[in-house]
C-alpha positions in Angstrom: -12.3 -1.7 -28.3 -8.9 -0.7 -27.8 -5.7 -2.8 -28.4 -4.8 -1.9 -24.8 -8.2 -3.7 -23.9 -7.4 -6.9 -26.1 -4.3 -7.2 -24.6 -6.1 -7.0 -21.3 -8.5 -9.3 -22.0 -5.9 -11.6 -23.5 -3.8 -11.6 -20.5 -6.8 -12.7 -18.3 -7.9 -15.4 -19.8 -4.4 -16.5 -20.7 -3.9 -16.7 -16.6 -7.1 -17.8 -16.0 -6.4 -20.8 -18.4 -2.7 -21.2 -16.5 -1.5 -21.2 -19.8 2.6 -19.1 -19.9 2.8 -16.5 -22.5 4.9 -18.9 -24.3 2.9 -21.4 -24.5 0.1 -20.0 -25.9 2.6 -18.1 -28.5 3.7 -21.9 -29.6 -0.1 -23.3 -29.4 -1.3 -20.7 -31.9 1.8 -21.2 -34.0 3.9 -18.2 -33.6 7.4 -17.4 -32.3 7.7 -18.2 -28.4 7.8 -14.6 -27.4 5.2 -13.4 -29.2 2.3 -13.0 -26.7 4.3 -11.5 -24.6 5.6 -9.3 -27.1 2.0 -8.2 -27.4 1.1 -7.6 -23.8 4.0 -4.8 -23.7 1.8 -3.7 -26.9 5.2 -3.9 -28.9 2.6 -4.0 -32.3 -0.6 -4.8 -33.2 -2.6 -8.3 -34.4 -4.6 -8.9 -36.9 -8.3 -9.8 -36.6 -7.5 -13.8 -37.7 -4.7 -14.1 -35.0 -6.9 -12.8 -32.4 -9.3 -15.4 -33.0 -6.7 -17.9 -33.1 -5.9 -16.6 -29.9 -9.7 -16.4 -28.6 -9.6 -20.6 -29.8 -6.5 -21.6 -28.1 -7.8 -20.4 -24.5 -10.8 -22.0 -25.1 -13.5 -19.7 -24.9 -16.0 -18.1 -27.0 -15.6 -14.9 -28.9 -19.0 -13.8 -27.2 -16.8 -14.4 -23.6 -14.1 -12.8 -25.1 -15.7 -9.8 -25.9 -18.6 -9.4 -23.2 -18.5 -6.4 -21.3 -18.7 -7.8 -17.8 -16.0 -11.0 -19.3 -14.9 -11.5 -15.8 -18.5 -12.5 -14.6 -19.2 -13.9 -18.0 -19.1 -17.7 -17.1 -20.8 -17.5 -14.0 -23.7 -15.7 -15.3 -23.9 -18.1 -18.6 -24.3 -21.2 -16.3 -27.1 -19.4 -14.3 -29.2 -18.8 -17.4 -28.2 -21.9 -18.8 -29.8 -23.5 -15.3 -32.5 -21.0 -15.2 -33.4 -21.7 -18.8 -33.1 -25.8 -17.9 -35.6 -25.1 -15.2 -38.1 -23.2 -16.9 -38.0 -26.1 -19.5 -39.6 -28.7 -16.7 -42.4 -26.0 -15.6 -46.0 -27.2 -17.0 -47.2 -24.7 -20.0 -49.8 -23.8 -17.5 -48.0 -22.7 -14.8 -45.2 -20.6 -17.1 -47.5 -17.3 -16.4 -47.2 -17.4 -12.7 -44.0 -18.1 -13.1 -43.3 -15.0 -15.2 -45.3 -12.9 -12.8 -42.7 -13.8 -10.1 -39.8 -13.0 -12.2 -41.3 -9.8 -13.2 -42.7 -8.8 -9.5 -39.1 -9.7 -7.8 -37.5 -7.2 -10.8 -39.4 -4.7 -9.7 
């Protein structure tokens, strides 16, 4: 992934989480300009700050790096309810169920 791409990515889910530039800059413990210092790609970041970065926005590094990270919440709590469901349906019944899934796919 590029650095242009992580800066991207950064960006969104720094507005998304209404957090300023500046504020996450302080929250992860660096100077107050430095995330914005980043999005106009003024240097690189290391893998460690990144991560840092990835923490203080609260979300997952798997969210952060998904391909489809706008959608990425919105499909997780589908499967997540999808896999709750599935969890109530009687062992006998899961083959039908499957069948469903499988003919609606097709």
């Amino acid at each position: 992934m590029s650095i242009e791409e992580i800066v991207k990515r950064i960006n969104y889910f720094r507005n998304k989480a209404k957090l300023s530039a500046k504020d996450l800059s302080l929250q992860i413990g660096k100077n107050y300009n430095y995330i914005n210092r980043l999005e106009y790609l003024d240097f690189n970041l290391s893998s460690t700050v990144l991560f840092d970065i990835i923490k203080a926005l609260g979300i997952t590094t798997e969210e952060f790096f998904a391909t489809d990270y706008i959608n990425y919440s919105t499909k997780k709590e589908l499967c997540d309810a999808i896999i709750d469901a599935v969890k109530s349906v009687p062992k006998d019944k899961l083959s039908n169920l499957i069948d469903k899934i499988q003919k609606y796919n097709s």
